[in-house]
N, CA, C and O atoms as CSV, one atom per row, in Angstrom:
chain,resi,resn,atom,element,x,y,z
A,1,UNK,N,N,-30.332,10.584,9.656
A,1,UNK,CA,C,-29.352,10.739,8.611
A,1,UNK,C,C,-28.139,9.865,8.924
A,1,UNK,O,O,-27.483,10.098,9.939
A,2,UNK,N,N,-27.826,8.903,8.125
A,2,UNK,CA,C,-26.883,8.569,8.224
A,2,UNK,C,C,-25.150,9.055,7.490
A,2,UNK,O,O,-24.804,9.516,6.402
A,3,UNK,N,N,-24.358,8.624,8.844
A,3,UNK,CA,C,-23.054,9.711,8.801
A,3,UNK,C,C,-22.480,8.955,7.686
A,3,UNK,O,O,-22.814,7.791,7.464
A,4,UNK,N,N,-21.139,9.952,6.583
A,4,UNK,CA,C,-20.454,9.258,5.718
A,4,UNK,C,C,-19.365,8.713,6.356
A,4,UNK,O,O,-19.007,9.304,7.374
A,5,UNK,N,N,-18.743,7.735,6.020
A,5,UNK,CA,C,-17.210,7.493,6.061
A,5,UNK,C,C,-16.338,7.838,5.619
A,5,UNK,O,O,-16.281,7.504,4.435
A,6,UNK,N,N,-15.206,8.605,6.079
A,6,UNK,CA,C,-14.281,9.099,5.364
A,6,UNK,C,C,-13.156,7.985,5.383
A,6,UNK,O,O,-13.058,7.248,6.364
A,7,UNK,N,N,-12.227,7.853,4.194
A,7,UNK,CA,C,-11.126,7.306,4.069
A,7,UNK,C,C,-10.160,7.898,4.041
A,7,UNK,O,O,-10.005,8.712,3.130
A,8,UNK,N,N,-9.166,7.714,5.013
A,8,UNK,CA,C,-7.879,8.660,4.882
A,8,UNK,C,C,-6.590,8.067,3.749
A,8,UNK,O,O,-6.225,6.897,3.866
A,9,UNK,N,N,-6.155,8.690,3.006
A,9,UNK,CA,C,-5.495,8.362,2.254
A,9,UNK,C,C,-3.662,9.277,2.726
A,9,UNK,O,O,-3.264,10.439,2.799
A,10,UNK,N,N,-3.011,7.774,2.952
A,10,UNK,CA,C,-1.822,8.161,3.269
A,10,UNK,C,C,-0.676,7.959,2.285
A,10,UNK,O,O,-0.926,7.282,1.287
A,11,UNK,N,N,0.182,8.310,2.393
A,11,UNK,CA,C,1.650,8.622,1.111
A,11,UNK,C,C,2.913,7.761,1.945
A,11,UNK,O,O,3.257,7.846,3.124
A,12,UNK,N,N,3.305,7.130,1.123
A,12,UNK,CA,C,4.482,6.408,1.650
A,12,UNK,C,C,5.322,6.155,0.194
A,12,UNK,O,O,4.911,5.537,-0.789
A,13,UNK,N,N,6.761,6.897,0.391
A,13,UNK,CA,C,7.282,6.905,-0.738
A,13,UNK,C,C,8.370,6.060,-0.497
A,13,UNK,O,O,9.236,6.567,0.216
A,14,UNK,N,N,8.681,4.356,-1.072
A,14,UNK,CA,C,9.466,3.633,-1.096
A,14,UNK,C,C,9.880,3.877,-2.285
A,14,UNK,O,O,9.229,3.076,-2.957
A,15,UNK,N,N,10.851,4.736,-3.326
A,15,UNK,CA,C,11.073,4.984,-4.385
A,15,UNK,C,C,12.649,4.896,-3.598
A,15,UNK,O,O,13.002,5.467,-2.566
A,16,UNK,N,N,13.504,3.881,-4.570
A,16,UNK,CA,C,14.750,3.519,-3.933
A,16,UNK,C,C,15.198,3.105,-3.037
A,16,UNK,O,O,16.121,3.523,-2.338
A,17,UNK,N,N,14.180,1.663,-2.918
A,17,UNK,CA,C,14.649,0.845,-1.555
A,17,UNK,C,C,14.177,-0.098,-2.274
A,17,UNK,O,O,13.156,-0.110,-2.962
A,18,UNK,N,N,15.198,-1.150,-2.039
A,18,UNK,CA,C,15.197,-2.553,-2.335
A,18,UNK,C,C,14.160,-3.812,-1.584
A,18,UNK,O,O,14.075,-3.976,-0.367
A,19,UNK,N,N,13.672,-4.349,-2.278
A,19,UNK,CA,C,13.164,-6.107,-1.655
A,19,UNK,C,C,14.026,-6.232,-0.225
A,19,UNK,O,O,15.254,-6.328,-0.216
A,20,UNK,N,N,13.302,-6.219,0.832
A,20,UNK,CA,C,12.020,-6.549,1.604
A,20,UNK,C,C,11.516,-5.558,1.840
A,20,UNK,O,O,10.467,-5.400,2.465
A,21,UNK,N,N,12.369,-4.557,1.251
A,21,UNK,CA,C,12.018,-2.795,2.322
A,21,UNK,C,C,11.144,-1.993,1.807
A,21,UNK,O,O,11.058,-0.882,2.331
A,22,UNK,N,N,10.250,-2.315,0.645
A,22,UNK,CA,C,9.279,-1.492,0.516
A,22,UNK,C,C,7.827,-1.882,1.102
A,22,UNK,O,O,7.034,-1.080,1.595
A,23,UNK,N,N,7.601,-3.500,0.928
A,23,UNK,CA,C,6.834,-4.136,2.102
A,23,UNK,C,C,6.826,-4.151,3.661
A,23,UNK,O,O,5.810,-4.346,4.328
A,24,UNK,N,N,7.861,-3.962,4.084
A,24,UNK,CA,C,8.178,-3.808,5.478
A,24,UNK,C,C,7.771,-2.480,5.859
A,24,UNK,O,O,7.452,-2.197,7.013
A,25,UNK,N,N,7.782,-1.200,4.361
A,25,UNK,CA,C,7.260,-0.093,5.496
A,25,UNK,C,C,6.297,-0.224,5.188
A,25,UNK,O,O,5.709,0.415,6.061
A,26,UNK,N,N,5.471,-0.637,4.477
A,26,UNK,CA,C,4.198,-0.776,3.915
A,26,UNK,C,C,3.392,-1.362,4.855
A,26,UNK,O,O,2.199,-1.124,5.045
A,27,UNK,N,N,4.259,-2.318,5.568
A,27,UNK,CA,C,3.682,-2.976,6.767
A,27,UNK,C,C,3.119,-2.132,8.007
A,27,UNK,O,O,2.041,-1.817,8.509
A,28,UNK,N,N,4.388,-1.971,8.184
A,28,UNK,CA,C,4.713,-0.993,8.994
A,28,UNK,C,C,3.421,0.253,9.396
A,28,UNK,O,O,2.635,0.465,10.319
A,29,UNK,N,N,3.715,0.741,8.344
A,29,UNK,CA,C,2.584,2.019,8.003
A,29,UNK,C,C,1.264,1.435,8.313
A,29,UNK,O,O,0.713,1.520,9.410
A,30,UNK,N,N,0.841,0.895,7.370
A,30,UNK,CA,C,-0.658,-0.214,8.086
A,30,UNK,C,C,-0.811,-0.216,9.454
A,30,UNK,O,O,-1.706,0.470,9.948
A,31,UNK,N,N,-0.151,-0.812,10.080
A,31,UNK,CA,C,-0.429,-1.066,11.864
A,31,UNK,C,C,-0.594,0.297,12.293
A,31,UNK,O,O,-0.943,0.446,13.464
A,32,UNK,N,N,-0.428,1.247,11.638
A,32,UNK,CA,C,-0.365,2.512,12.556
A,32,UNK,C,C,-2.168,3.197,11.593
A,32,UNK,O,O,-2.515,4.364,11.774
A,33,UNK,N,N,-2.908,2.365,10.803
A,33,UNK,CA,C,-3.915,3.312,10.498
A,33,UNK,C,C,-5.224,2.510,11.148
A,33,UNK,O,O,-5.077,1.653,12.020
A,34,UNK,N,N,-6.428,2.870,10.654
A,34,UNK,CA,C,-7.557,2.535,10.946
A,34,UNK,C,C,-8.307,1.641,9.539
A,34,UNK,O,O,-8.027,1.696,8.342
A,35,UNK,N,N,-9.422,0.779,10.329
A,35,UNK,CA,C,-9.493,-0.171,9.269
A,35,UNK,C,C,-10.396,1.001,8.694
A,35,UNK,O,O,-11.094,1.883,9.194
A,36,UNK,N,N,-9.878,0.387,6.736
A,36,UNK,CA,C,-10.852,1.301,5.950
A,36,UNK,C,C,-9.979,2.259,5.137
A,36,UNK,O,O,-10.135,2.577,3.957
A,37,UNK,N,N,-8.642,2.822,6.344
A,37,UNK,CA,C,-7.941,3.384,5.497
A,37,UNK,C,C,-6.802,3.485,4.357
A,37,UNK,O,O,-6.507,2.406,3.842
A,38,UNK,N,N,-6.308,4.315,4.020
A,38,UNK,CA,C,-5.631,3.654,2.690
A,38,UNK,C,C,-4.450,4.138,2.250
A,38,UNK,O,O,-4.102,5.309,2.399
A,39,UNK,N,N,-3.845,3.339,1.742
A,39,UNK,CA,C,-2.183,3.849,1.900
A,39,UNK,C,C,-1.572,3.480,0.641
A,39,UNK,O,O,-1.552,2.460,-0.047
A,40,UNK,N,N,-1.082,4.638,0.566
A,40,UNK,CA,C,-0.252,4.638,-1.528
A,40,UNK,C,C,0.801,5.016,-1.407
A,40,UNK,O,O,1.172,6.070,-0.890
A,41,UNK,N,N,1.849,3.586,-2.216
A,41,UNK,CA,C,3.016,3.676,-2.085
A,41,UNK,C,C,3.397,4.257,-3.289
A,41,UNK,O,O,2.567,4.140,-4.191
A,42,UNK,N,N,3.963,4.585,-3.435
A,42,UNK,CA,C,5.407,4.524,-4.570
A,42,UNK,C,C,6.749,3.738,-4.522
A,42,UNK,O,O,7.548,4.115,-3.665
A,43,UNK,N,N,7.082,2.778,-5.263
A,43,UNK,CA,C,8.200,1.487,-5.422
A,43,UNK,C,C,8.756,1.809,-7.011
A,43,UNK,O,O,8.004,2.039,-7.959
A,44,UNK,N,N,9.655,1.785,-7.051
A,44,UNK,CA,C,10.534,1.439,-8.152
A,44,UNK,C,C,11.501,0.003,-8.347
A,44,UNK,O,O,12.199,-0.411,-9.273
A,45,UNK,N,N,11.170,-0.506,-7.021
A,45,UNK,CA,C,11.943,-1.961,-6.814
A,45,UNK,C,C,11.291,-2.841,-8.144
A,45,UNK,O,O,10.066,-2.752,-8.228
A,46,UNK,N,N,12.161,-3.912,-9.483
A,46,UNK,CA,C,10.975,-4.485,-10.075
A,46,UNK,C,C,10.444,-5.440,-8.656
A,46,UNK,O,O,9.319,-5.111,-8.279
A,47,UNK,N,N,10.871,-6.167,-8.127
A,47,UNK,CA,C,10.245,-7.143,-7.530
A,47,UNK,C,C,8.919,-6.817,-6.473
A,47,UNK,O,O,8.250,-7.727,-5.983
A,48,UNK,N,N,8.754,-5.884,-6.307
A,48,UNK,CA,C,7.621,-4.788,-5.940
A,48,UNK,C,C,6.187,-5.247,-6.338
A,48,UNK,O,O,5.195,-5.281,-5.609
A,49,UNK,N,N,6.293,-5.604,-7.694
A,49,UNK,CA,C,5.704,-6.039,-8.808
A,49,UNK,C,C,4.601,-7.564,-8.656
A,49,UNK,O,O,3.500,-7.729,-9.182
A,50,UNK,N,N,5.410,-8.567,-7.707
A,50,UNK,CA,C,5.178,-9.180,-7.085
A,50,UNK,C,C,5.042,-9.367,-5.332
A,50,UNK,O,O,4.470,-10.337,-4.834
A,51,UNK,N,N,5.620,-8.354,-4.588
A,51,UNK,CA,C,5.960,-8.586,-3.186
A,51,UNK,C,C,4.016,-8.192,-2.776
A,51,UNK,O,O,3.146,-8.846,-2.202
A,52,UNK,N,N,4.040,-6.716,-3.480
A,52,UNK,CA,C,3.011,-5.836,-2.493
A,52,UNK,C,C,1.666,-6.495,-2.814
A,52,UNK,O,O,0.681,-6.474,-2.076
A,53,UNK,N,N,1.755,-7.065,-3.977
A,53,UNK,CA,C,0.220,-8.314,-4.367
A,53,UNK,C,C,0.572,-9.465,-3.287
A,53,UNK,O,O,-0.290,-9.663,-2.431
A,54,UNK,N,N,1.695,-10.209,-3.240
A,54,UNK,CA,C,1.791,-11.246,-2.319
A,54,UNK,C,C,1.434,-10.709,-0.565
A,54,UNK,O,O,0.555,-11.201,0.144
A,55,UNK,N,N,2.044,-9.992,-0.312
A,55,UNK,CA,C,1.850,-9.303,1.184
A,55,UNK,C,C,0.501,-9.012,0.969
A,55,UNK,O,O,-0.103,-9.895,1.576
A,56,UNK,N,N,-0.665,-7.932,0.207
A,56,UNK,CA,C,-1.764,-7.513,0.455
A,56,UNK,C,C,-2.476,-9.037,0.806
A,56,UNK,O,O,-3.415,-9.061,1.601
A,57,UNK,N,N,-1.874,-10.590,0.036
A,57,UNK,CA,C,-3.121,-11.367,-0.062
A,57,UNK,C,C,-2.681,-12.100,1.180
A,57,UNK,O,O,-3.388,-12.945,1.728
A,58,UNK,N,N,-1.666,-11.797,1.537
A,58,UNK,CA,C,-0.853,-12.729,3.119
A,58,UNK,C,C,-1.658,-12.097,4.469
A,58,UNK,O,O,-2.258,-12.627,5.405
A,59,UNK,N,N,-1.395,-10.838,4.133
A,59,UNK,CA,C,-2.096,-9.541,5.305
A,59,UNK,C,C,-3.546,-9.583,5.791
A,59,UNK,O,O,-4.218,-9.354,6.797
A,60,UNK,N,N,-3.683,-10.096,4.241
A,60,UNK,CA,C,-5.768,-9.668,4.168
A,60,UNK,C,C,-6.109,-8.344,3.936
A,60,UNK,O,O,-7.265,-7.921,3.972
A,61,UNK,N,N,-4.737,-7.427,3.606
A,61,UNK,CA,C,-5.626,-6.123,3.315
A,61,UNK,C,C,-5.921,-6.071,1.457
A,61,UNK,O,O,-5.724,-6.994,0.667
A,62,UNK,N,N,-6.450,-4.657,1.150
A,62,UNK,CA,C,-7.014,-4.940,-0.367
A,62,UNK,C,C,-6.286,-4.364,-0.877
A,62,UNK,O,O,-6.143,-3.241,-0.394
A,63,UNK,N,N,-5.484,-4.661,-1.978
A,63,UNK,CA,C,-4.790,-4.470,-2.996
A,63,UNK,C,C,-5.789,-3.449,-3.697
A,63,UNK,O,O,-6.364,-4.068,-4.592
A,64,UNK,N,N,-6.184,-2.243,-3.646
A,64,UNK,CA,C,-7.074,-1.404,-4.519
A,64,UNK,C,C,-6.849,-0.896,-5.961
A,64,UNK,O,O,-7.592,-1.055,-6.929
A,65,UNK,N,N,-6.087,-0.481,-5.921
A,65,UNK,CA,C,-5.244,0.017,-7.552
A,65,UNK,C,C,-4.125,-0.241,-7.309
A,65,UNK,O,O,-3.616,0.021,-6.219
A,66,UNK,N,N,-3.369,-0.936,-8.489
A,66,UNK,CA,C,-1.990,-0.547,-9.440
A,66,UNK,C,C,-1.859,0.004,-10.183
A,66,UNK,O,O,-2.792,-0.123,-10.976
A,67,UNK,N,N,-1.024,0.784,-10.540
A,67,UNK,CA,C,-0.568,1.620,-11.832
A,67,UNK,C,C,1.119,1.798,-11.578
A,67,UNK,O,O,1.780,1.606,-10.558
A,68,UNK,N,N,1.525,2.244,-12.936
A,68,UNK,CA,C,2.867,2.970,-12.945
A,68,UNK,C,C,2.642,4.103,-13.460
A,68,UNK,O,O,1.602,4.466,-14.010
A,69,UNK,N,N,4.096,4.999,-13.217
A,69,UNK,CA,C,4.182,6.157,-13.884
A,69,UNK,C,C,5.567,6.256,-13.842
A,69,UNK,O,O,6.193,6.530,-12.818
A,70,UNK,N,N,6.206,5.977,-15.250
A,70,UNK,CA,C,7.272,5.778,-15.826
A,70,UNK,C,C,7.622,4.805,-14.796
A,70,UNK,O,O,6.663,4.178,-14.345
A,71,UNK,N,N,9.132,4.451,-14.171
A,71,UNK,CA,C,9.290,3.357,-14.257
A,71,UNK,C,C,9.283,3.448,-12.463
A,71,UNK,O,O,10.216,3.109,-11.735
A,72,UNK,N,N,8.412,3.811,-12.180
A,72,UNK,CA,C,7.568,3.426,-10.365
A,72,UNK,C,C,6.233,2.839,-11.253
A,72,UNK,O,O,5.789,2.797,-12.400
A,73,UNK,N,N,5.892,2.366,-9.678
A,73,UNK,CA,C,4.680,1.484,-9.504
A,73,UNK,C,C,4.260,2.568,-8.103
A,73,UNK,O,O,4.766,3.219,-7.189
A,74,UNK,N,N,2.985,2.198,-8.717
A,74,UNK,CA,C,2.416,3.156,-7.742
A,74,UNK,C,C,1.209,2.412,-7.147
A,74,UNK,O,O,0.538,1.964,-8.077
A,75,UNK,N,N,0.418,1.963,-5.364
A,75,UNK,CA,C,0.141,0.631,-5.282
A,75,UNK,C,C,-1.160,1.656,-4.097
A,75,UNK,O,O,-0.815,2.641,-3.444
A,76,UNK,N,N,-2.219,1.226,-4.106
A,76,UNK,CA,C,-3.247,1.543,-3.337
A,76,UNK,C,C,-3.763,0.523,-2.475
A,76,UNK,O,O,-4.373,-0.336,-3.112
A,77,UNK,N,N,-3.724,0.333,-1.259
A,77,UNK,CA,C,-3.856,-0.601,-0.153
A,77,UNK,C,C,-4.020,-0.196,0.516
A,77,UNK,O,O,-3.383,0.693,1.080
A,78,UNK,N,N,-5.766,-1.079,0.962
A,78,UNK,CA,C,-6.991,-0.360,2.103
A,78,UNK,C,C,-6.948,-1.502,3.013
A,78,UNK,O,O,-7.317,-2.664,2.843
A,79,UNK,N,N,-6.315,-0.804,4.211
A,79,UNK,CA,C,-6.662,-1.907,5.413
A,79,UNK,C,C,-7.732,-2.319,5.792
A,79,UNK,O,O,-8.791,-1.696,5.866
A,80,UNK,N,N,-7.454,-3.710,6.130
A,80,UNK,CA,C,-8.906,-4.050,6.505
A,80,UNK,C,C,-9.085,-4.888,7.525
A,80,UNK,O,O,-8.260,-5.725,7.891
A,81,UNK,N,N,-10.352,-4.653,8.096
A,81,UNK,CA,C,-10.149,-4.912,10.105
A,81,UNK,C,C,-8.940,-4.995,10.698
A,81,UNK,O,O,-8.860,-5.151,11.917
């Protein structure tokens, strides 16, 4: 039988922090998980909009979902190796 993989899904709420600082914890947070796992921010920064797509494709990790809900962005990013 082969075992499943679980993905841990972590919360990081950058809601009222400005350009560089919602990427930086975003960063941040990453180095501290395992590859595979996955980490959802919340940003209200607009430039957010552009940073956390530019960083996921700089990083190499996966940009998984975007969405908003009202005026946050809400950003799903699965580390990888």
């Amino acid at each position: 039988m082969r075992p499943t993989s679980r993905r841990m899904i972590h919360d990081l709420d950058a809601t009222g922090l400005l350009c560089p600082l919602p990427v930086l914890k975003a960063r941040k947070r990453l180095q501290s998980l395992n590859a595979g796992d996955r980490l959802r921010m919340r940003a209200n920064d607009p430039a957010a909009i552009i940073d956390v797509p530019h960083f996921c494709a700089e990083a190499g990790h996966t940009l998984v979902e975007s969405s908003e809900d009202g005026d946050t962005q809400i950003y799903v990013i699965e580390k990888v190796g």
